[in-house]
N, C-alpha and C positions, 0 to 999 in steps of 0.2 A: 152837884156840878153837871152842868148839859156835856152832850158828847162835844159842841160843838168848842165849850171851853177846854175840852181835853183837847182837842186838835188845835185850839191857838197856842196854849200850854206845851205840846208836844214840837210845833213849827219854830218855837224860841227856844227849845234847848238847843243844848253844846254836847261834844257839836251835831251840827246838825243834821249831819245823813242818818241820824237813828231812826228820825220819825220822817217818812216821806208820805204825802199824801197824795191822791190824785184831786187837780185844782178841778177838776169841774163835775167831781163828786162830793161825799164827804164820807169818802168811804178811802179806805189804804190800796196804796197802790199793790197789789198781789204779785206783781214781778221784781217788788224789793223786798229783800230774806228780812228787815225790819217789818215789814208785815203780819207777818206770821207771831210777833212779839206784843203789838198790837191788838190783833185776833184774841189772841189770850185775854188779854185786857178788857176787852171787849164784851168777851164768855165772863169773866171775874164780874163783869160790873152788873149781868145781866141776873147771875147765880147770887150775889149781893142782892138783889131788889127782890128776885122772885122771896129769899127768906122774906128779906123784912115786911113783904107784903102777906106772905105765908100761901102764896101759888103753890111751891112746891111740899108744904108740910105732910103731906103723902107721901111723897117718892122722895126715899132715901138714897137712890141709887146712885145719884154724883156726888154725896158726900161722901157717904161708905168708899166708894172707890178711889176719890183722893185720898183720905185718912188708911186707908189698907194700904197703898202701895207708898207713902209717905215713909221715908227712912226705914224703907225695907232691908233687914241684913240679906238676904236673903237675891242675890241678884238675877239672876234667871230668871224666865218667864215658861209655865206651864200653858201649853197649846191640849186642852180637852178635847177627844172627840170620842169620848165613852156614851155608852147609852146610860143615862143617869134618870132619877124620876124622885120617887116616894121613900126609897127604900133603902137600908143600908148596904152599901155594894163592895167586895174587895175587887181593886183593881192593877193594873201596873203602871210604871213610870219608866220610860226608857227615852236617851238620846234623839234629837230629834235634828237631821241637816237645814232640810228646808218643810216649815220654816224652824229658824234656828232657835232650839231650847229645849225644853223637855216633852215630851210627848206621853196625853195619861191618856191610854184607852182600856177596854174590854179586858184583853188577854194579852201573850206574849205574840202570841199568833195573830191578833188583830193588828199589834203593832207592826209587826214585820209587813202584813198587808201595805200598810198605811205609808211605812219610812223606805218600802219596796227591796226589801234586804234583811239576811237572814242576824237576828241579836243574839252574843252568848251571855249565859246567864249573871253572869256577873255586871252586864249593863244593863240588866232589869232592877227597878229598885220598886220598895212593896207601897201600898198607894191602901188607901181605903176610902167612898165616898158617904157622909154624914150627910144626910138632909136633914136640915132645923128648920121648926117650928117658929121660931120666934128669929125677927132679927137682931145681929149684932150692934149694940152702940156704944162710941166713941167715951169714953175713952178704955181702949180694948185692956185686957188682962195680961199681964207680962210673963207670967211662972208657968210650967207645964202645970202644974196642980188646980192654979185655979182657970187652966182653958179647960180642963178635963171637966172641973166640975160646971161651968160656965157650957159644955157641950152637954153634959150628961143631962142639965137643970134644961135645954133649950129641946131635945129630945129623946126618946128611947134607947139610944144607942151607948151608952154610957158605958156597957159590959161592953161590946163588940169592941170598941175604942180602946178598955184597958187589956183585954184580953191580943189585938194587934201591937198596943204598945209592949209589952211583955213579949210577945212572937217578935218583935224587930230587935230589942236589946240593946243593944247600941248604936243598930243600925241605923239608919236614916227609915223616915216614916212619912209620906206627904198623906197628909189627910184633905181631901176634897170637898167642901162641903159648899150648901147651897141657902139659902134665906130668903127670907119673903121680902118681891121688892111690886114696887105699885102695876106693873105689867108683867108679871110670873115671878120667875126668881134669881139670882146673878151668884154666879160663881165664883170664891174664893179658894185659898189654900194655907193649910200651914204645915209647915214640914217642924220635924221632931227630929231633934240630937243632927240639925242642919249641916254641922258641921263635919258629919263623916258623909255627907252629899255627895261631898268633892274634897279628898282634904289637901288635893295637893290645892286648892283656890283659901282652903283655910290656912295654909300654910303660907297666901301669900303674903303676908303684911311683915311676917318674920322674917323670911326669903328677903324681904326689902334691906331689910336692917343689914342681912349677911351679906349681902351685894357689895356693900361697902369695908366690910371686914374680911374677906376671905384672902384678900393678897396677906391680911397680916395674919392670919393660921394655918396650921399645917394641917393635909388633908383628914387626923386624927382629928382635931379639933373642930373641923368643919364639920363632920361627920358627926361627932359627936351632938354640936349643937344643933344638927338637923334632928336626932333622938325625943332630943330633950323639948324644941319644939312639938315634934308628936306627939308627944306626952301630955301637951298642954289643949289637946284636943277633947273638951269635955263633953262627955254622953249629957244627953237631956235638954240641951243647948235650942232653943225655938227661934223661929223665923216667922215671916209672913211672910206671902207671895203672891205674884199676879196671876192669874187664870185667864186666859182668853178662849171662850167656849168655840168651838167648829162646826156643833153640830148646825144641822140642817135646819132644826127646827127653830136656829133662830138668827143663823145669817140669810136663810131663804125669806123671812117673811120681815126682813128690815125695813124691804120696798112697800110691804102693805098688801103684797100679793099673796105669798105662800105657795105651798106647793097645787100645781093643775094638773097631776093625773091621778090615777084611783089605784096602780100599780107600785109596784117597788122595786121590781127588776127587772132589767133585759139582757138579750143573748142577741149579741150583733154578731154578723155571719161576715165580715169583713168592716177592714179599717184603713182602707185609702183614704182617697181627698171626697168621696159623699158619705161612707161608712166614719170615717174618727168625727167630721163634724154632727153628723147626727148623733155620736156618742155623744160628743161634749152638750150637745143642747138638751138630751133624755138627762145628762147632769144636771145640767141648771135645772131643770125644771125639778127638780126635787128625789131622781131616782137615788134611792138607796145603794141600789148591788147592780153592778154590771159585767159580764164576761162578755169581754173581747176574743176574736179569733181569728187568725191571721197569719200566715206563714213567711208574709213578704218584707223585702226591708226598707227603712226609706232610703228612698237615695234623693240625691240633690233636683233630679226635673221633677222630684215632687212637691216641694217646699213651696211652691206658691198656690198652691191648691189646698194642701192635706195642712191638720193644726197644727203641726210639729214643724220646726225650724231646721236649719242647717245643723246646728245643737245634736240634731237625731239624725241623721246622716248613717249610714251603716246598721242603727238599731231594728229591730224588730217594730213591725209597725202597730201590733196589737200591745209590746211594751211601753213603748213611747207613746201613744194614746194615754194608757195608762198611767204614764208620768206626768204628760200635762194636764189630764181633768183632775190629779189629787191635788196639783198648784190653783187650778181654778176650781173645782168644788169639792173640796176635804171631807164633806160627810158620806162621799159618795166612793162606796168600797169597789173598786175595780179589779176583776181577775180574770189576765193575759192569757190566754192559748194560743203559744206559737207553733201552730201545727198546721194543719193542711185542713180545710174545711171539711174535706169528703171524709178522710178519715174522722175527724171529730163526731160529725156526726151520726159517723159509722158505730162509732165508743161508746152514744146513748144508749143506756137502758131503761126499763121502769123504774127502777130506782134514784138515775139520775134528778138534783135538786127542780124541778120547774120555775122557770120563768113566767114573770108577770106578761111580756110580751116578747115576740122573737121576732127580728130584722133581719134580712137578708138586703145587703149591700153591696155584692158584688159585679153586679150586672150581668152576671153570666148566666146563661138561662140553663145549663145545665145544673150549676148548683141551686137557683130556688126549685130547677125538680127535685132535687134531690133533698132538699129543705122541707118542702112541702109532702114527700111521700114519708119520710120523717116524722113531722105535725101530725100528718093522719093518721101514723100507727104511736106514737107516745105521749102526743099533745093534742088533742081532740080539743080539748078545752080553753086551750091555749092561744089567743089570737095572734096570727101573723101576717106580717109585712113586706114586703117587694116594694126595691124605690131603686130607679136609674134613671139616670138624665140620659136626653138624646143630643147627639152633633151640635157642638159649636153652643148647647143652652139654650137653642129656642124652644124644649119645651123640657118636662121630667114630668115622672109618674109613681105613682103608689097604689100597687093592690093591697090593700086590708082585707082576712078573709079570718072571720068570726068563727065558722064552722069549717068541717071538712065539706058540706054540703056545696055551699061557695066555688067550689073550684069546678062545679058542672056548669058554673053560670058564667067562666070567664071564654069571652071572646078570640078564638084562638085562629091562626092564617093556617096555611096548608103545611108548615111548616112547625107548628105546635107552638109560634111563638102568639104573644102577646099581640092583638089587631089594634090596638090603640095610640100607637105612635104618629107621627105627623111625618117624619122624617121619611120619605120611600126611599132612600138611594142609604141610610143609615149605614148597613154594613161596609160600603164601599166607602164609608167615609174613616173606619178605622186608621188610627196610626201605629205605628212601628219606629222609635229610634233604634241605633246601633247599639248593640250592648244591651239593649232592653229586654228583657225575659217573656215582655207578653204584649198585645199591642193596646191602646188607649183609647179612650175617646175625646176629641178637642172638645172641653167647653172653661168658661174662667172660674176661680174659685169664689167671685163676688156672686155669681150667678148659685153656685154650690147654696152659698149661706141664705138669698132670698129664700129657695124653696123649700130648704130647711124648715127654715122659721115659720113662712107662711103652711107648710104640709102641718107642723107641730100644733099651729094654733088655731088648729084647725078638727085633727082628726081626733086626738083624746075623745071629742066627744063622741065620736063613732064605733070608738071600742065596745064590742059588747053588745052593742045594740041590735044586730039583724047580724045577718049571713052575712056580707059584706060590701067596700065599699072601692070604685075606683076613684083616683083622685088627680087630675090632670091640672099642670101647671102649664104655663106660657110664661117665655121671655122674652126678649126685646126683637118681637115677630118684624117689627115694622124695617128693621137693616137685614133681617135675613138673607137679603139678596145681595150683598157682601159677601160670603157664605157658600161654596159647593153644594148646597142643600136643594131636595127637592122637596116642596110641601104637599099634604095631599088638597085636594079642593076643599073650598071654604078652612083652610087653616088659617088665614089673614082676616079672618074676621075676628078674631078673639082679638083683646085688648093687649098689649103690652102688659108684662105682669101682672096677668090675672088669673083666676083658675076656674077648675068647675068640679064638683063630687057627685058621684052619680051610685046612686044603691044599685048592687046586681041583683 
């Protein structure tokens, strides 16, 4: 049957508003929730053809994952963001808010990173990860005995598996394991003796029954048959579960892109409205580990500049950063320093962890000196960053300085500051509200995020490669004269958001 008989088919049922079409496609209208029932349909008919043609007879990956998650006892959904691979791994299972389910990482300590709050041990539950060899097929094995020997037969892990099951007891057990699927490998779960997971959710079905009987028993009776319920909680009880992976390495490269830098971590030196957005974008791009540092808090004149909403009002701003890049990029471990920059990085020793790259975001020239004399006695090696925008957003900058050698070559006025601004009257354009702790500089937060992106995709490549590099942005130069700004000559010749990178 053509799709197109399914659309006449569908326009004659009863009643009608199930199937709505749009008349001058032949595609469902998307703004009727009957769409989305459709869609399905749609996917069913396509997954029908590719079998019967055998397009898909390589990749088991959409059947496996209907038939797993198919009358699952097991209701929950496990959110992964363990670093997993070849190997057999013990790991943990704890509580998860946002998003909502269970959470399997690393350690107990990773977890806390991650749900940004301290767990006690009795919401950790024990977790181990299985990589197999061979993939699972349908139709799966129902008895703990024969998953054991069904894992043991698919890989080496056979001992470690009986040796955890024996360590949990009765306890609940979530094993995590992984299978070959036509583009890497897809992650599943089964939990062991499921039932003592949660038992007051396995208690729910009976709790159902007493709902309706407790006016006729006295609170002994009720009591009692709550007992007796628990009793009926049998060890060894198996589930199947969903697994939704987090990690990076494979919601980053869904696009086709992957990750485009060659480091894994940075130390941003402030988290206002130019410092949290260039965190959240060294997230996206794939960093691993990032420490935030920041002693300020948001308040409400920030919220249209800086990532963080009203939501974050009164919070710490290197906290709240922190909260929103693990909702937008989960593989990406962030840790807060709500302190005072100078002191921070008064606290550096040799020993302190090294950063892939270090940001300075504050725009106060006192702290990148003091960022920079920093670099040259503990990070030599370490490439660093300076980025401030000037008044109002007609231009921003970034010094990249590879070596300590770098910082004899930058251009400095009589006043030790930076000679490459465009802005001469810049200082006189600061603001001050009432109540405000420190003063600001006007520019919009749309303007924040062009140079963001455009600085990002741009300098990576410049990491590393020589002494270092400046990097001058322009913004919408052509209405500057809107504007209290003074330019310096020839600043009207660059383009509307354009830029230029210049080796020192």
């Amino acid at each position: 049957m053509s799709f197109f008989d399914f659309r006449s088919s569908f326009e004659k049922s009863k009643p009608p508003f199930l199937f709505i079409f749009d008349k001058t496609t032949a595609r469902v209208d998307p703004c009727d929730p009957a769409g989305a029932f459709c869609q399905v349909l749609i996917r069913l008919r396509e997954l029908l053809h590719s079998g019967v043609d055998g397009i898909n007879k390589s990749d088991y990956f959409d059947e496996f994952t209907a038939y797993w998650s198919y009358n699952s006892s097991f209701k929950g959904i496990f959110f992964s963001c363990a670093n997993v691979s070849d190997e057999f791994k013990e790991l943990v299972v704890a509580p998860s808010d946002i998003p909502k389910g269970w959470l399997i990482a690393d350690s107990k300590e990773a977890a806390e990173r991650y749900v940004g709050s301290s767990l006690d041990d009795a919401m950790i539950k024990a977790c181990i990860y299985v990589p197999l060899d061979q993939e699972l097929r349908y139709p799966f094995p129902d008895g703990r005995a024969e998953w054991i020997d069904v894992i043991s037969s698919s890989c080496p892990c056979g001992n470690q598996l009986r040796s955890a099951l024996r360590k949990a007891g009765r306890n609940p057990l979530v094993v995590l394991f992984s299978q070959p699927a036509k583009n890497g490998r897809v992650l599943a779960a089964l939990v062991f003796n499921f039932e003592a997971f949660n038992s007051k959710a396995a208690l729910q079905k009976g709790l159902f029954e007493l709902r309706y009987l407790d006016d006729e028993m006295t609170d002994s009776e009720f009591n009692a048959k709550l007992r007796s319920l628990s009793r009926t909680i049998k060890p060894g009880q198996l589930a199947r579960a969903h697994v939704e992976d987090l990690r990076g390495s494979r919601l980053l490269n869904r696009g086709g892109v992957g990750r485009m830098l060659d480091f894994d971590s940075v130390l941003m030196l402030g988290c206002g409205s130019l410092g949290s957005v260039a965190a959240d974008a060294f997230a996206r791009l794939g960093v691993k580990s990032l420490t935030l540092v920041d002693n300020d808090f948001i308040m409400p004149e920030n919220v249209a500049r800086h990532i963080c909403g009203l939501d974050n009002v009164m919070i710490n701003k290197a906290v709240a950063t922190r909260n929103r890049i693990r909702l937008l990029a989960p593989w990406c471990e962030c840790v807060p320093q709500a302190q005072d920059i100078h002191l921070y990085l008064d606290s550096l020793t040799d020993s302190s962890p090294k950063p892939g790259l270090v940001v300075v975001a504050t725009g106060s020239l006192s702290t990148e000196l003091h960022a920079f004399k920093i670099w040259r006695d503990l990070y030599p090696d370490t490439p660093i960053m300076a980025i401030w925008m000037e008044p109002y957003g007609v231009a921003a900058h970034a010094l990249l300085l590879n070596s300590p050698t770098a910082l004899d070559k930058l251009a400095l006025n009589d006043n030790a500051e930076f000679d490459g601004g465009i802005v001469i009257n810049a200082n006189e354009l600061s603001k001050r509200e009432s109540g405000c702790a420190s003063t600001f500089v006007p520019y919009a937060g749309s303007d924040v995020l062009i140079f963001v992106n455009t600085l990002l995709s741009v300098i990576p490549n410049c990491i590393n490669s020589c002494d270092g590099y400046r990097f001058d942005w322009f913004g919408k130069l052509s209405v500057s004269h809107n504007y209290p700004v003074l330019l310096r000559d020839g600043a009207l010749e660059h383009h509307d958001y354009s830029f230029e990178i210049v080796r020192l």
